[in-house]
N, C-alpha and C positions, 0 to 999 in steps of 0.2 A: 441267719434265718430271720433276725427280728428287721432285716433290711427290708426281703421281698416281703415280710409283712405288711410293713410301709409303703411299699408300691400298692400292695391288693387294694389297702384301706385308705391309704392320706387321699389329701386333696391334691389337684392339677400341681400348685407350690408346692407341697413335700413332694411329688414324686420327680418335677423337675431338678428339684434343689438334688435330692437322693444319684439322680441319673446322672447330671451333669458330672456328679463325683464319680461315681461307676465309669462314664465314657473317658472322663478326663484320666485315671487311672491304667483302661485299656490304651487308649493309643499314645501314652506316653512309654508305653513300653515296646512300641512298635512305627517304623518309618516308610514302610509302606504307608503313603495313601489311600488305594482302594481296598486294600484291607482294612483299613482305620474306616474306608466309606460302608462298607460290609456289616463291619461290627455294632457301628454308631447305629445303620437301618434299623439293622436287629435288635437293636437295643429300646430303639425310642416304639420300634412297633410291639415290642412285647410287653413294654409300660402300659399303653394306651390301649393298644389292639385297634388304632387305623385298618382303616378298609386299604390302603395301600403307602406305603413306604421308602422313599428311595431318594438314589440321589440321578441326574443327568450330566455327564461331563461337557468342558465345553471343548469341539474338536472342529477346527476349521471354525466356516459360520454354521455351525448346526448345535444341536447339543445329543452327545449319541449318550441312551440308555447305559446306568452305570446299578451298582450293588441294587438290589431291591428286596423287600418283604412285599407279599401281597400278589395279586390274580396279573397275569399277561398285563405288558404294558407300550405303548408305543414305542418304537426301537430310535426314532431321532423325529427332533420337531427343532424347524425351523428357527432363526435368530427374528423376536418379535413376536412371532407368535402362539396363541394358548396363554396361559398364566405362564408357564416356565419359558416362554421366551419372552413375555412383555417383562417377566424381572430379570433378565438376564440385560435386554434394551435398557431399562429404566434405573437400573441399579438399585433397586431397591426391594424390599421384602411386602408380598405380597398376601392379602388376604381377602381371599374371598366368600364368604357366608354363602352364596347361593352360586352355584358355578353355571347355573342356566343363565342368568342372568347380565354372565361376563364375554363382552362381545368376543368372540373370535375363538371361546373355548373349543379345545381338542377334548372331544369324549372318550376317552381310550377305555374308558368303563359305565355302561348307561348307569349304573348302582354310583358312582359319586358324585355328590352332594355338593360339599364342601370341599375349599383347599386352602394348604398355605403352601406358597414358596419362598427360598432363602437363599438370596446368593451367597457362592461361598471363595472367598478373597483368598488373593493369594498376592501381596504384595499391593498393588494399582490394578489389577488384572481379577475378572470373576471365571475362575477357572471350574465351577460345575454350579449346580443348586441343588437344593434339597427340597423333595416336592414330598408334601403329604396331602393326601387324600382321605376323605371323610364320608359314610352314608347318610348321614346327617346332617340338616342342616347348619348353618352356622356355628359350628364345631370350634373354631379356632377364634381367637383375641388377642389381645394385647400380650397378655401373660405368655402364650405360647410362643409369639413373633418375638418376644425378649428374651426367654428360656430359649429358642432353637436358633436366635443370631450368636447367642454365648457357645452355644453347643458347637455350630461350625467352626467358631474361633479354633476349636481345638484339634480340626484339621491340617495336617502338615502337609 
């Protein structure tokens, strides 16, 4: 009880610090993947309450729609393009404060703002990301692009 207290009340730091244990607990006891990607979603969107939460596989050159929290979302978006295909090209973890303002964004929701994505490794290989979405501007930072590349680590 005195845990999810910690999530209502801490800061961004306690409730990542709090989560990462919670996640790293559930999917150590589980070897499924997309159930591990399922639980993680739901986990990180009921800390925060994101306007959208999820992760994309990478399948072929596309990335198709994997576990998600949150409203309808595009079903596959090209390698490249949007934020979750330019990190999926660039290999790196992406943050965007104003998503108007990021060339080539896919609107799959006029309501988001903000986004971060995460690519999530799997050996030399980015085998999905993890895209959050925000109605808010500038939602995401540092703190969170560090907290949510730990958190992917702990997919198998």
């Amino acid at each position: 009880m005195a845990e999810n207290l910690l999530i209502a009340e801490g800061g961004k730091e306690e409730k990542y610090a709090l989560l990462y244990k919670q996640i790293s607990a559930v999917v150590s006891a589980e070897d499924d993947t997309i159930a591990n990607m399922a639980n993680i979603a739901a986990m990180i969107h009921a800390t925060f309450d994101f306007w959208w939460t999820g992760f994309y596989r990478v399948v072929g050159e596309e990335l198709v729609l994997g576990p998600f929290q949150g409203p309808l979302a595009c079903s596959r978006i090209a390698y490249g393009r949007g934020v979750c295909g330019t990190a999926w090209r660039e290999k790196t973890t992406q943050v965007v404060p104003d998503v108007e303002l990021f060339p080539g964004h896919i609107a799959c929701s006029s309501l988001s703002r903000s986004e971060i994505v995460v690519p999530v490794w799997s050996g030399e290989q980015i085998t999905a990301v993890l895209d959050i979405d925000s109605e808010h501007l500038a939602t995401f930072d540092e703190k969170d692009k560090e907290w949510l590349e730990r958190i992917v680590k702990l997919i198998k």
